[in-house]
C-alpha positions as semicolon CSV with decimal commas, in nm:
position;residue;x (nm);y (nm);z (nm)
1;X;-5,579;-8,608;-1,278
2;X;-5,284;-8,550;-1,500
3;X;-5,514;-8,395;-1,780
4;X;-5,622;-8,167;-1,501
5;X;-5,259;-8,069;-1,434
6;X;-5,215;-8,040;-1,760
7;X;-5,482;-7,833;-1,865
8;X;-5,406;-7,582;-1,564
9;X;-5,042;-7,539;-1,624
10;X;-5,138;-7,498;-2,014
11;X;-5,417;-7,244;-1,944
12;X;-5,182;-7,068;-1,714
13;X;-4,855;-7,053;-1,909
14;X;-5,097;-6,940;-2,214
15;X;-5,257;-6,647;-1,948
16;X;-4,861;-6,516;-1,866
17;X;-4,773;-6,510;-2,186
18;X;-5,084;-6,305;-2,319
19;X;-5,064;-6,101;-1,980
20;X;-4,707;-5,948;-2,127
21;X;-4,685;-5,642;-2,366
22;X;-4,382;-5,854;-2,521
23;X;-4,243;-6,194;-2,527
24;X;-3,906;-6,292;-2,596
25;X;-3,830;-6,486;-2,897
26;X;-3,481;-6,664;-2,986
27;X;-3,494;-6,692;-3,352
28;X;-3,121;-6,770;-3,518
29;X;-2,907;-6,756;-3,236
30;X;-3,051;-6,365;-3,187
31;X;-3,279;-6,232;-2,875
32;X;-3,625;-6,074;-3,011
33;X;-3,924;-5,871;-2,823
34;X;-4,200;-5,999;-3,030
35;X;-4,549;-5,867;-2,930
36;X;-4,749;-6,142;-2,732
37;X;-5,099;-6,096;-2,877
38;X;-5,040;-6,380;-3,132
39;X;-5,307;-6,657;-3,221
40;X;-5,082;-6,880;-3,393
41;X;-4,742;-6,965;-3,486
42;X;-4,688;-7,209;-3,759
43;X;-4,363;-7,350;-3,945
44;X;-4,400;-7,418;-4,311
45;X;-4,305;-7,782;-4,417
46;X;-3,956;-7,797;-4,641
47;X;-3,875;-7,437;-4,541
48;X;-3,633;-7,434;-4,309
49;X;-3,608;-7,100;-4,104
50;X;-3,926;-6,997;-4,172
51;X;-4,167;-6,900;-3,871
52;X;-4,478;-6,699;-3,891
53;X;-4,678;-6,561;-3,618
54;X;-5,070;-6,461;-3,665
55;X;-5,256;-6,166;-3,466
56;X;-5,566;-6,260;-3,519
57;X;-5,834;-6,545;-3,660
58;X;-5,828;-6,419;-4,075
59;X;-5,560;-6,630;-4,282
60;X;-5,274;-6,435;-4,423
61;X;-5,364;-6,155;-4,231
62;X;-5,189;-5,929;-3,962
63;X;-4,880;-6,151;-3,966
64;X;-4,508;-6,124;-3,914
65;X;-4,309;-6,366;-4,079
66;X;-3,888;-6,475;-4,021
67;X;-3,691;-6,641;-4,277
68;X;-3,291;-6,690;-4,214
69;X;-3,161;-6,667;-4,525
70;X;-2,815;-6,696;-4,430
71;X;-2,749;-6,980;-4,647
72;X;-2,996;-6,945;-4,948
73;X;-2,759;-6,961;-5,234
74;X;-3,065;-6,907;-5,446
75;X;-3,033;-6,523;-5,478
76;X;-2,696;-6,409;-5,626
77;X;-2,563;-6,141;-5,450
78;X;-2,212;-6,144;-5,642
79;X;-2,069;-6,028;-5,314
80;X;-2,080;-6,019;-4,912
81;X;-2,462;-5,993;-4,797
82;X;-2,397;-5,688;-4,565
83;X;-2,203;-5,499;-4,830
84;X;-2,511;-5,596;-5,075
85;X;-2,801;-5,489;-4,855
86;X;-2,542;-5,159;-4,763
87;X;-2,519;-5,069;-5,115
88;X;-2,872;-5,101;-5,199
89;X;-3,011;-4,907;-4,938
90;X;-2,765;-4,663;-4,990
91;X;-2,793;-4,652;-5,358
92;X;-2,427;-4,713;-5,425
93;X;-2,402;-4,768;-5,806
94;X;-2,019;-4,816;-5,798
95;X;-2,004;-5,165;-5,652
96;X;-1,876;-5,504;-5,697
97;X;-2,208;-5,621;-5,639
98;X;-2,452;-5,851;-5,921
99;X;-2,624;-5,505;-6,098
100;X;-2,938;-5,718;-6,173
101;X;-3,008;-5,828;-5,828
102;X;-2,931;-5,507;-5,714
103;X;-3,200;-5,355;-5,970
104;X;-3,484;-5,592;-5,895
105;X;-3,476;-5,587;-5,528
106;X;-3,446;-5,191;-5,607
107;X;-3,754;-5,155;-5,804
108;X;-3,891;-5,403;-5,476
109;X;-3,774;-5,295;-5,175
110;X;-3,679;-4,910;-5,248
111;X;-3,852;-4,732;-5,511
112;X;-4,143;-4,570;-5,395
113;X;-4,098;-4,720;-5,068
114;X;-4,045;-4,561;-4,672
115;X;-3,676;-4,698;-4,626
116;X;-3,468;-4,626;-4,283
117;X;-3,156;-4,808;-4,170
118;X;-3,010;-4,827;-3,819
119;X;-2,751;-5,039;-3,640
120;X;-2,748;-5,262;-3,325
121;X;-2,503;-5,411;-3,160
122;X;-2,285;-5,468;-3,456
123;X;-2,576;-5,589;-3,710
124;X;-2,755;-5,380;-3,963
125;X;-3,106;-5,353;-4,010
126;X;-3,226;-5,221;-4,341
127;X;-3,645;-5,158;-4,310
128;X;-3,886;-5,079;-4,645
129;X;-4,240;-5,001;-4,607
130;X;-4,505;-4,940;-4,859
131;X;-4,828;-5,076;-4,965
132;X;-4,919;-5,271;-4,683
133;X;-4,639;-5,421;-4,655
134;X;-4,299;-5,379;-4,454
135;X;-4,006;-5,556;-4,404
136;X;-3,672;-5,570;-4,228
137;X;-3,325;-5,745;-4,390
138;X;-3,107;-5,781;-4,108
139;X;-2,769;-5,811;-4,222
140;X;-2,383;-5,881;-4,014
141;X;-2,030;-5,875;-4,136
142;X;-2,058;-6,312;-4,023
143;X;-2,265;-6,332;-4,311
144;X;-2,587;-6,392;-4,110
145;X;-2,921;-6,280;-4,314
146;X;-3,306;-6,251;-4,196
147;X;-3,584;-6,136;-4,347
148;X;-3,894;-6,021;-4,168
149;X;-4,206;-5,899;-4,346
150;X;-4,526;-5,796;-4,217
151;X;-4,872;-5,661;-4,300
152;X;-4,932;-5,436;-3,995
153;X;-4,549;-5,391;-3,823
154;X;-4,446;-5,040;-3,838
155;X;-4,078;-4,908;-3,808
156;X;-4,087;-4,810;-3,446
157;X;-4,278;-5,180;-3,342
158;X;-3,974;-5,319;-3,552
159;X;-3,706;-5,088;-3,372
160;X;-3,853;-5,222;-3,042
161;X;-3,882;-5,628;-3,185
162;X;-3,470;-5,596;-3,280
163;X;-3,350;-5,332;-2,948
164;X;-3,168;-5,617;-2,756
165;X;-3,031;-5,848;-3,025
């Protein structure tokens, strides 16, 4: 009997959710719209932060993936995150800011690359896109960082996933 119960309020929590265009996701201490058509959602071991959803059954495929990277010291930004993610996606060459971090994730994230940054509700979201791959580096004057990267998100899905944060 309480497999039974189990099973049916499984089956029908699992129907609602699929059912909705969107679900809502709270992913470091922020509100997201994530699409709802996921098959999986897995945490990787030692990484903590990182969640990954799957849409659909082929590994590494049609993914979108969240790391909080608010307290990675392993990348040396030689200044504030927002003012480094700011000056790189505005191309600012006069800054206070570690040059050679600045030039790789330049010859990364903007060279040859669809880039578009917007503001919401007092974060800043800096998106690159280009061969297969996008990604968004939410940044905030707290110091809070996320990266999200993705095989098949666009820039308007992404608009829509970070609207109500």
């Amino acid at each position: 009997m309480l497999k039974t119960t189990l099973t049916t309020i499984l089956l029908t929590l699992s129907l609602n959710v699929f059912s909705q265009p969107n679900i809502e996701l709270i992913y470091s201490e922020l509100k997201l719209s994530l699409p709802s058509e996921f098959t999986l959602i897995g945490h990787l071991e030692g990484q903590e932060g990182f969640l990954v959803f799957r849409y659909g059954n082929e590994k590494g495929k049609r993914y979108i993936a969240f790391s909080d990277m608010t307290d990675d010291a392993s990348i040396e930004y030689g200044c504030a995150v927002n003012v480094f993610f700011n000056d790189l996606f505005s191309d600012n060459r006069d800054t206070p800011c570690n040059s050679e971090t600045l030039d790789i994730m330049r010859e990364a994230f903007i060279e040859n690359r669809e880039t578009a940054v917007w503001r919401v509700n007092g974060y800043v979201l800096n998106y690159s896109s280009g061969e297969g791959k996008s990604f968004v580096f939410l940044s905030g004057e707290n110091g809070k960082l996320l990266k999200v990267d993705s095989d098949f998100i666009d820039k308007k899905t992404f608009q829509d996933i970070f609207k109500h944060i």
